[in-house]
C-alpha positions in Angstrom: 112.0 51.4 72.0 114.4 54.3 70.5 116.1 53.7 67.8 119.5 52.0 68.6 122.4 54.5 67.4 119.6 57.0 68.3 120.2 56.3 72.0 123.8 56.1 71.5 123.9 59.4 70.3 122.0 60.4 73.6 124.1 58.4 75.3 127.2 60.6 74.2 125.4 63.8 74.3 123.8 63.4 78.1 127.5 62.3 79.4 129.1 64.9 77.9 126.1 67.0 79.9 126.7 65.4 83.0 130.3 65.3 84.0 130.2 69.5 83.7 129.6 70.8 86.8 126.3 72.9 87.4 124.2 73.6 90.0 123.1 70.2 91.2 126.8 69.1 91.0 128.1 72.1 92.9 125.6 71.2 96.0 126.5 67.6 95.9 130.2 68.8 96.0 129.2 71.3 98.8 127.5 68.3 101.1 130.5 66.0 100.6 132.8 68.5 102.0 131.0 69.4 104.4 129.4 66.7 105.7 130.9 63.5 103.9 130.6 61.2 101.7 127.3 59.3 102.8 126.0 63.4 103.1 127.0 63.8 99.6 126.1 60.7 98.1 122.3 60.6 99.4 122.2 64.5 98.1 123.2 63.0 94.7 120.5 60.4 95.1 117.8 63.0 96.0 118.9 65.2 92.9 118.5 61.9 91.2 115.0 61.2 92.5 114.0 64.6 91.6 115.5 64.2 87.9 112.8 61.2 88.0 109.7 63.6 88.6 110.5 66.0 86.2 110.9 62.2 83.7 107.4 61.8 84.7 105.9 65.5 84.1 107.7 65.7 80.7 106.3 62.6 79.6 102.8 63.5 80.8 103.3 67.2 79.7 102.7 69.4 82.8 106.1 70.7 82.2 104.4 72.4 79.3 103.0 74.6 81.6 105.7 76.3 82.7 107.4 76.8 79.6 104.1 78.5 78.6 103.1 80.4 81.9 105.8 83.3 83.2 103.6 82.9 86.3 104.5 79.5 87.2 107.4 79.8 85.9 108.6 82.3 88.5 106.7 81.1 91.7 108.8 77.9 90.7 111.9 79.5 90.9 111.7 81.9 93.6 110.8 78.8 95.8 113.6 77.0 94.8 115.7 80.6 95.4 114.3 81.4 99.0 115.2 77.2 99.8 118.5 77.6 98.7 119.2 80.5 100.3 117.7 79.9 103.4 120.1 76.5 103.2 122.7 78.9 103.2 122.1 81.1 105.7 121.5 77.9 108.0 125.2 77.0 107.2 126.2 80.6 108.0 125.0 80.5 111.3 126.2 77.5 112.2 128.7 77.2 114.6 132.0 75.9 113.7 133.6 74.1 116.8 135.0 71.1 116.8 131.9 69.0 118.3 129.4 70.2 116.2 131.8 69.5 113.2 131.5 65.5 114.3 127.9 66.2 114.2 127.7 67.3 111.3 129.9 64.8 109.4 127.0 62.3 111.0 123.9 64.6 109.0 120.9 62.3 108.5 120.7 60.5 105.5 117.6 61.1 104.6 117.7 64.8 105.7 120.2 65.6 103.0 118.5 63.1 100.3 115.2 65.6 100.5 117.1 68.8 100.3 118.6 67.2 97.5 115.5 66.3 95.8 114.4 69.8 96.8 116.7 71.7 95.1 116.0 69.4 91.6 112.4 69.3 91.9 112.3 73.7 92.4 114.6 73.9 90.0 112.4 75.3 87.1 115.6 75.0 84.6 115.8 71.5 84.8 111.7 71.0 84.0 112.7 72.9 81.2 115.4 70.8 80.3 113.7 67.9 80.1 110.9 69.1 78.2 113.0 71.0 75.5 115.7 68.3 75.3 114.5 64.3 75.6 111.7 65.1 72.4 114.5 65.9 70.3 115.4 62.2 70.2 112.1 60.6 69.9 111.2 58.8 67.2 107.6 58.3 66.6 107.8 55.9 63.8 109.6 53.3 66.2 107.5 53.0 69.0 105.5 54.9 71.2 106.9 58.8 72.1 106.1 58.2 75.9 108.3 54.6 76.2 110.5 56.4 74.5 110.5 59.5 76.8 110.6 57.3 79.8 113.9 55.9 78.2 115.4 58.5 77.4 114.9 60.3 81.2 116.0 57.4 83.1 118.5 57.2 80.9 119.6 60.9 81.8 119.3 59.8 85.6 120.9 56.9 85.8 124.2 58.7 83.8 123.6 62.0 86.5 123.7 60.0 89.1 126.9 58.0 88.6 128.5 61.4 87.8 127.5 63.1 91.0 128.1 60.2 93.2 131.1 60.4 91.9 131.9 64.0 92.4 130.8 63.0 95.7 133.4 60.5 96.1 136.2 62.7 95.3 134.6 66.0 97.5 134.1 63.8 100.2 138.3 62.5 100.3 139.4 66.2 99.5 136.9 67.3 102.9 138.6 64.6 105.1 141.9 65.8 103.9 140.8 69.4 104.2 139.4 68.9 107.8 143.0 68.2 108.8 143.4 72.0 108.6 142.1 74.2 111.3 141.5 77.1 108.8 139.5 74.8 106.8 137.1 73.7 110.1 137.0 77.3 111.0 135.5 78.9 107.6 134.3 75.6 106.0 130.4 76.1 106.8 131.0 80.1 105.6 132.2 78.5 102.3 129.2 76.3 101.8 127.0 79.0 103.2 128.0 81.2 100.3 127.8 78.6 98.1 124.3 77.9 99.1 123.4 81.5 99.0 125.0 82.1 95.3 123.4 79.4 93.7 120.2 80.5 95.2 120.4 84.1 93.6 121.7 82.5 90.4 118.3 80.7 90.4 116.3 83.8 91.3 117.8 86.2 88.3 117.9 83.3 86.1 115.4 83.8 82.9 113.0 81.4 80.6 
């Protein structure tokens, strides 16, 4: 177990983290708009489970590997690039009528919970993250490094996802109200097209 005003600290530090918006915020955000708040919400869960996996390859190391290999560094991120950008193109091209609006305010669950988890898991950054930030609280001479890791990143996830579920929350009210508008319908999938699109690029030129 970490040391108590250790994982306060954390605590502080990872909330502070959290409530700015980034990437994985800025999707969620995009979904609830969009699509609504159980869209946005099981995005925020998938970004959650994929915060999990990169837990697990911090505490068993693998994410060493891409801080050490350009290679795998870069196949990593253009995946995550050409996914998010291929997102966006699908909103681009979708047609903005009113029926197909109802159908997608009705987007499966689970559909929107795995390009959540997606986006997370190709997102090289967040690897990256994990591995560079959680050992900076660890403690060896209080227990073992890997509990202690484990902490630490489900800490981070459980604190990630109550902020983006509740950026979710609020997107989701602002969409309804925005939906009311016929301008809003007409360019709303455009808007998280290019959203999409952006964040995909800003993965692809991002560096190590």
């Amino acid at each position: 177990m970490p040391h108590i005003a250790n994982l306060f600290t954390y605590i502080a530090v990872v909330t502070i983290f959290v409530i700015i918006p980034g990437p994985s915020v800025l999707l969620t955000i995009a979904k609830s708009i969009s699509a609504g708040t159980r869209s946005g919400l099981m995005t925020a869960l998938g970004i959650a489970a994929g915060d999990i996996v990169h837990t697990t390859l911090a505490i068993l190391g693998v994410s060493a590997i891409l801080m050490a290999s350009a290679l795998a560094f870069s196949i990593m991120k253009y995946i995550g690039a050409l996914y998010l950008v291929y997102l966006g193109i699908k909103a681009l091209l979708h047609r903005n009528d009113e029926p197909q609006l109802n159908v997608m305010t009705q987007t499966n669950g689970q559909k929107t919970f795995i390009q959540g988890f997606l986006c997370e898991v190709l997102n090289p950054k967040s690897a990256l993250f994990f591995l560079a930030f959680l050992p900076q609280f660890v403690d060896s001479s209080v227990g073992s490094p890997h509990i202690q890791l484990a902490i630490f990143g489900l800490t981070f996830v459980a604190l990630g996802a109550i902020a983006t579920c509740s950026y979710a929350l609020v997107a989701s009210n602002l969409g309804a109200f925005l939906k009311k508008r016929s301008s809003f319908v007409k360019w709303q999938n455009k808007f998280v097209g290019i959203l999409y699109c952006s964040l995909g690029l800003r993965l692809a030129f991002m560096s190590r």
